[in-house]
N, C-alpha and C positions, 0 to 999 in steps of 0.2 A: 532078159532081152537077148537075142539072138544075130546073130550079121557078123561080115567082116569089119573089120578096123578103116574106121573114119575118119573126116575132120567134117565138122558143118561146114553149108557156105561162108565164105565171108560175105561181110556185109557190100551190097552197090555200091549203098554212099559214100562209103571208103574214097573206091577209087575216082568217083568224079568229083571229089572235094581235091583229092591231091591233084589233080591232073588240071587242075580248074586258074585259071593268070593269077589268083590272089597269089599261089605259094609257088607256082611255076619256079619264080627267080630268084627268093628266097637267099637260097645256097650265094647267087652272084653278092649279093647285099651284101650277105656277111664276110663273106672273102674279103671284098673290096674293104669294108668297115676295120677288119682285123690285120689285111696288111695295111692299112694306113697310118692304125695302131704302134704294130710294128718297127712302122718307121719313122714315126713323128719328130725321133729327137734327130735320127742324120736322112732327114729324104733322100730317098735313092731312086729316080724311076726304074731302071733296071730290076735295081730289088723287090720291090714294090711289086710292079707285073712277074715275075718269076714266085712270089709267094702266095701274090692271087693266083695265079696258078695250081699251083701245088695244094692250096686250098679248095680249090674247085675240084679238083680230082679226086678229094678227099669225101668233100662234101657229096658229089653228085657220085661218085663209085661205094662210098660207104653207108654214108647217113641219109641220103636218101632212101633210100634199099630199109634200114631199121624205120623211115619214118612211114611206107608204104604196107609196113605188116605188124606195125604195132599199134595195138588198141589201146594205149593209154592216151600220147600225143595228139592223136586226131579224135578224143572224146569231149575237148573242149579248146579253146583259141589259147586260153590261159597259158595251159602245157607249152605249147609253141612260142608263144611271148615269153616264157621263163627261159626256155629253154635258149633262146636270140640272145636274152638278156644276160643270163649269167656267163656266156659264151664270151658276150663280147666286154663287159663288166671285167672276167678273167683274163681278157688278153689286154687289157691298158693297163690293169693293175701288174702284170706280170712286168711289161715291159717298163713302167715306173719304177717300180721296183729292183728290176737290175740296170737300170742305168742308174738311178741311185747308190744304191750297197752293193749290187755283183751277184752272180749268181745265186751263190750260197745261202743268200735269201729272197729265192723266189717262192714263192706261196704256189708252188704248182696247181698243186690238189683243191684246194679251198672251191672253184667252182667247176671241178668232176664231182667232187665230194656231195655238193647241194644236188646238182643237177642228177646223179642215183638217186639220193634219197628222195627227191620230191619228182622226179620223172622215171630212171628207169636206168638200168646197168646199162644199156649196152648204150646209151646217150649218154654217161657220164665219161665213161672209155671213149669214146668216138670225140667228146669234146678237148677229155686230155690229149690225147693225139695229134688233134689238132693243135693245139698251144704247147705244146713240148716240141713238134715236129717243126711247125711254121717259128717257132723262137729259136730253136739251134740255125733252120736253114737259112733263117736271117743273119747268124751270123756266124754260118760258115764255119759250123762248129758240132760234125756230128756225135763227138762225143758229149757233147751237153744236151743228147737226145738219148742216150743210152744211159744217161743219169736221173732225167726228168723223167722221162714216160716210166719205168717199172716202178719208180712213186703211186705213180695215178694207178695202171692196170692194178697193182695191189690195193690199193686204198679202193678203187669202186670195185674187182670183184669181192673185197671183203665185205662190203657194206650192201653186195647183192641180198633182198629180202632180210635186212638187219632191222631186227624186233625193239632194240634198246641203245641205250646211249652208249654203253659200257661198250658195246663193236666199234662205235664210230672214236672212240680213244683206242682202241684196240690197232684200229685197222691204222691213224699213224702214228702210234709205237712203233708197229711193224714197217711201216714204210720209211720212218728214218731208219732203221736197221737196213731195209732195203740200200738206201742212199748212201749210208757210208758205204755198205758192200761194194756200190757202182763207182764210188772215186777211190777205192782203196785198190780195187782192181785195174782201173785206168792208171793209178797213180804210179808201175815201173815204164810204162810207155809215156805220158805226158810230162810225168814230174812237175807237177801243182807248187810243190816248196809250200806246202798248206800250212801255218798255225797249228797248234792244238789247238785256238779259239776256231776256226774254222772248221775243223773236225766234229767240236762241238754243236756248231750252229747248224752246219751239216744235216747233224742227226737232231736236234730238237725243232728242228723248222716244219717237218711234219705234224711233229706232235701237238707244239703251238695250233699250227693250221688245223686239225682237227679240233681241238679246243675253238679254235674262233668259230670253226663250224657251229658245233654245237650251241657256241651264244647267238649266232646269227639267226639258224634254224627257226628258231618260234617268231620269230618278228617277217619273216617272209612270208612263212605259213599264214599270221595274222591278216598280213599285206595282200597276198596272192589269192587265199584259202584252197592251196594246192597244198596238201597236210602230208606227212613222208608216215611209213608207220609208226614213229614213234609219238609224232602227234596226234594218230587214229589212236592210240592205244589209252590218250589220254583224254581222248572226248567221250570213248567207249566207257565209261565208270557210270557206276549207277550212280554219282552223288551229285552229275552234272544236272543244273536246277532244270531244263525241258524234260527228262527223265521222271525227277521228281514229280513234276508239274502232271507226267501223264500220269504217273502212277495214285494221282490224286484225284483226278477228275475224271479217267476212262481207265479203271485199274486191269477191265479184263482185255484191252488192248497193249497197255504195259507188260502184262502178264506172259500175252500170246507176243510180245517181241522179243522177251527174254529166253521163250522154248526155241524161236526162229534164231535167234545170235547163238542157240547151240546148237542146234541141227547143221547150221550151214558151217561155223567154226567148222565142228570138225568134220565134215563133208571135203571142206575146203582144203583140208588137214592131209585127208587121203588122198587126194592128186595131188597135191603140191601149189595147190592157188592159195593166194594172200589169204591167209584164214584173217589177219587182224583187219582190213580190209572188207572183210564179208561181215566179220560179226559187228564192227564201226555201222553200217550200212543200215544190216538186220536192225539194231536197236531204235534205230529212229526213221527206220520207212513207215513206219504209218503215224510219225508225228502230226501228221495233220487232220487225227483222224480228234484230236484234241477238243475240239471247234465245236463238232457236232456229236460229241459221244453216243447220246441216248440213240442212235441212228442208229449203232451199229452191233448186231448182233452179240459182241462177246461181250459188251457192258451193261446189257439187260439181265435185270434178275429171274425173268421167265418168258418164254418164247409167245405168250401172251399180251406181254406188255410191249409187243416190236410194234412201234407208230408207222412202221408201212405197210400194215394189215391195212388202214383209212386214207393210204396215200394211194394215187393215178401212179403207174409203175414208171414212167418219164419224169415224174417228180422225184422220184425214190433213185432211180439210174443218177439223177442231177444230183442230188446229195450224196451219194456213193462219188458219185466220181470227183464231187469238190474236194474232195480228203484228198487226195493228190497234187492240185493246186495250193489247198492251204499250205500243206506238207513243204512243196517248195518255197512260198511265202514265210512261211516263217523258219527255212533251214537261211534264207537270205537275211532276214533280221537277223538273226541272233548270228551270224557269219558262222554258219557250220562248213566244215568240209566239202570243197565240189565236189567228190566224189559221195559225199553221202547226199546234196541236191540231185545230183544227177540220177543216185538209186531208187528215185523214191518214185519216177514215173516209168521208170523200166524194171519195177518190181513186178506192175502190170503188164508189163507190153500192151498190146494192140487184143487183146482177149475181149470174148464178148462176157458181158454180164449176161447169163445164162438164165438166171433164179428171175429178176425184171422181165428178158426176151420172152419166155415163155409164156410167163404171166401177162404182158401186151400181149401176144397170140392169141389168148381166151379173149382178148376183146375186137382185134384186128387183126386178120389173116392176112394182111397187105404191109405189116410193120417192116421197116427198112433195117438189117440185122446189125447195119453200120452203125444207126443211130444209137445203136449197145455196146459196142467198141469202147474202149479208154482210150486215148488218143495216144501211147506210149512214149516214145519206141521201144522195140523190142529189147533185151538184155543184149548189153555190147562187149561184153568179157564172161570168161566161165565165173569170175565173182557172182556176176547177176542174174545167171542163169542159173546156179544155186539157190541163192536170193530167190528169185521166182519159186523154184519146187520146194526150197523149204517152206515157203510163205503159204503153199497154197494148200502144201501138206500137212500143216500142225494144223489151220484150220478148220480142215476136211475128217481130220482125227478125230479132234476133239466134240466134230458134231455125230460122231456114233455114237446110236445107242448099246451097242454093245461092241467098244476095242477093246475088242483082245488081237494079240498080236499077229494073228495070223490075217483079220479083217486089215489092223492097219497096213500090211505088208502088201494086200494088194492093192490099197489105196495108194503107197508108194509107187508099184507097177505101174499099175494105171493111168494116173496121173505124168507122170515120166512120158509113158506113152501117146497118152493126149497131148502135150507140149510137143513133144515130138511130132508129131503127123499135124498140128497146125503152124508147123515153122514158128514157133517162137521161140525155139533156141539156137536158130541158124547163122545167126550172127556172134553167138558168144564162143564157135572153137571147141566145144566141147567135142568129145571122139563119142562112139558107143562104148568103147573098154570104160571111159571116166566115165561116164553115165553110168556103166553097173557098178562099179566101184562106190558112185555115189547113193544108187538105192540100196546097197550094201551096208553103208554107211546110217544113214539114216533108219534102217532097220534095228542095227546095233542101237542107235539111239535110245528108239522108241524100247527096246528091250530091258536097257539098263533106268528106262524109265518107269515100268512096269513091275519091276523086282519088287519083292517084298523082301524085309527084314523078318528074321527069325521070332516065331514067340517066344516071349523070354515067361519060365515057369514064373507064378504068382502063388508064393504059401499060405493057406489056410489060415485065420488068423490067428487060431487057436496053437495051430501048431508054429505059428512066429511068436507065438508070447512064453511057449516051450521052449525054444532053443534061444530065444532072448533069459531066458530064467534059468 
């Protein structure tokens, strides 16, 4: 594919959902909520309004701005509720906690630390910021800002796209290190007269806090079902029993999720999007194809035995397109990931069923092309917009009768190209550079899927019973 360097649109609804009274004043809530926080043990109005302040500057000059061009936030209400929640969760426990014990044991990190993992970096920084910034300026104390915040910046960019647990102990080890370095440096201008127990506490109070992260982590996930990658990484297992379940009852639809959770991996791999993320998604978007197996194309044993050869093509479109509703139905029982609900109706977008359309054609030339539509929406991140082309690509492969790799190569082309020219990837951000990257990729794929292994020589038997003798 050929062109300059792009971005797709973004999506409308973006901006008339931000712009829309529900979230307008948001920012004011939380201000108000967190310097009240603040100030609960010595009210100060002065204070008080000087922090809402400084909080509102924050809010509406920074995190606004992350909340207007990020697609995870505004993908579902949840994100935003978590995101209020741990915000303000973090700034009563902080300030509990040093009016309590003192500084030295504020738990800065604990809800930057969630809020990356389960929302996004630059909302976990934005959150420490704020509670490291609004607790020194409460009290008049900018070196207890130059202590807290390099805490948090280090612990959320470390935990930027962290795959395992092992980063999120990582990242505070490294932030108490950080922390002694920030009072050991203040300490020829302040002179603290610190303990060695303080020094101590100092530097294990990140590490604790990470640690508490970590127990916390699965119980929110459970609570919210806003999963971080490391709870993707553990719904993604083939031993989780809906997996099983398909692979019992619709194995060639199992089958075909498992080539789709590799194509898009590593697709995802070579731009730099959440590959765990794509392939969590891949595995179980056509879970709902569960329900009505024999329906569907790849779990029939011969294209003779497909039951909507004696079905009206509106009958057959309604069945097709139930496999998306079940799909969400039961990622809701079993509490799968919102982000894999959310993937399983924007795997389709807004596409017409084609193979149905045509086939009403031959009986009405007056057929309404809408009424062939999946009701989507269209993919809302470059995850899902991989997600789509891998989906549509394994199973467009797989129906040649003769792939060889030069056929499937331009079924990648093509297809890339058809999504393209009917806008259903305008919404996920993808450039044209990541697009050829990503037919690049998926060609690689299919190539290393094609290889054959060498023959290996098989001796005569006569001449094995010779060299055995």
């Amino acid at each position: 594919m050929v062109g300059e360097e792009k971005t797709m649109e973004q999506p409308k609804h973006r901006s008339d959902v931000l712009l829309s009274e529900s979230f307008m004043y948001d920012g004011v809530i939380i201000a108000l909520i967190i310097s009240v926080a603040n100030n609960i043990y010595d009210l100060g109005i002065l204070d008080l309004a000087n922090e809402f302040i400084l909080i509102l500057i924050i809010w509406y000059g920074i995190i606004e701005h992350f909340i207007r061009n990020s697609n995870v936030i505004n993908v579902d209400i949840r994100y935003r509720l978590f995101f209020y929640s741990a915000l303000l969760v973090g700034a009563t426990l902080n300030t509990f906690i040093y009016k309590s014990y003192g500084i030295s044991y504020i738990p800065i990190i604990i809800a930057p630390m969630l809020i990356t993992l389960l929302v996004d970096y630059e909302f976990g920084a934005s959150a420490g910021l704020i509670l490291s910034l609004s607790t020194a300026f409460h009290h008049h104390d900018f070196f207890m800002f130059l202590q807290l915040f390099p805490q948090v910046f280090i612990s959320t960019f470390m935990l930027k796209n962290t795959k395992n647990r092992i980063q999120v102990a990582k990242a505070g080890l490294i932030s108490g290190i950080i922390a002694l370095i920030m009072i050991l440096l203040q300490e020829p201008v302040r002179h603290f007269y610190l303990s060695p127990k303080d020094y101590v506490i100092i530097f294990l109070n990140p590490l604790f806090s990470s640690i508490a992260v970590l127990g916390i982590l699965p119980y929110v996930e459970v609570a919210t079902r806003i999963y971080s990658n490391i709870g993707l990484s553990e719904i993604a297992t083939l031993n989780h029993p809906l997996l099983k379940t398909l692979s019992i009852h619709a194995p060639g639809t199992y089958y075909h999720s498992l080539r789709v959770a590799e194509l898009s991996e590593h697709a995802a791999e070579s731009i730099g999007a959440n590959s765990i993320l794509v392939r969590a998604c891949a595995l179980y978007h056509d879970i709902g194809k569960v329900r009505n197996a024999e329906f569907f194309i790849e779990n029939l044993r011969s294209p003779e035995e497909n039951p909507h050869n004696n079905l009206p093509p509106d009958v057959s479109k309604n069945i097709i397109t139930k496999h998306v509703y079940d799909g969400i139905e039961i990622a809701k029982k079993h509490r799968l990931p919102i982000q894999i609900e959310l993937a399983i109706p924007q795997h389709h977008g807004t596409r017409v069923q084609k193979y149905f359309y045509l086939k009403a054609l031959q009986d009405n030339t007056q057929v309404d092309i809408e009424n062939y539509r999946y009701g989507g929406p269209k993919p809302k991140s470059k995850e899902m917009g991989i997600l789509m082309l891998a989906d549509i690509i394994e199973a467009t492969a797989k129906s040649l009768k003769d792939p060889t790799i030069d056929n499937i190569k331009r079924i990648i082309e093509k297809t890339i190209i058809e999504l393209f020219e009917e806008n259903q990837l305008d919404e996920t951000g993808l450039t044209l550079s990541e697009l050829r990257i990503i037919m690049e990729s998926f060609s690689t794929s299919f190539e290393n899927l094609t290889k054959h292994r060498i023959e290996y020589p098989t001796p005569a038997i006569n001449e094995e019973i010779e060299t055995i003798s």
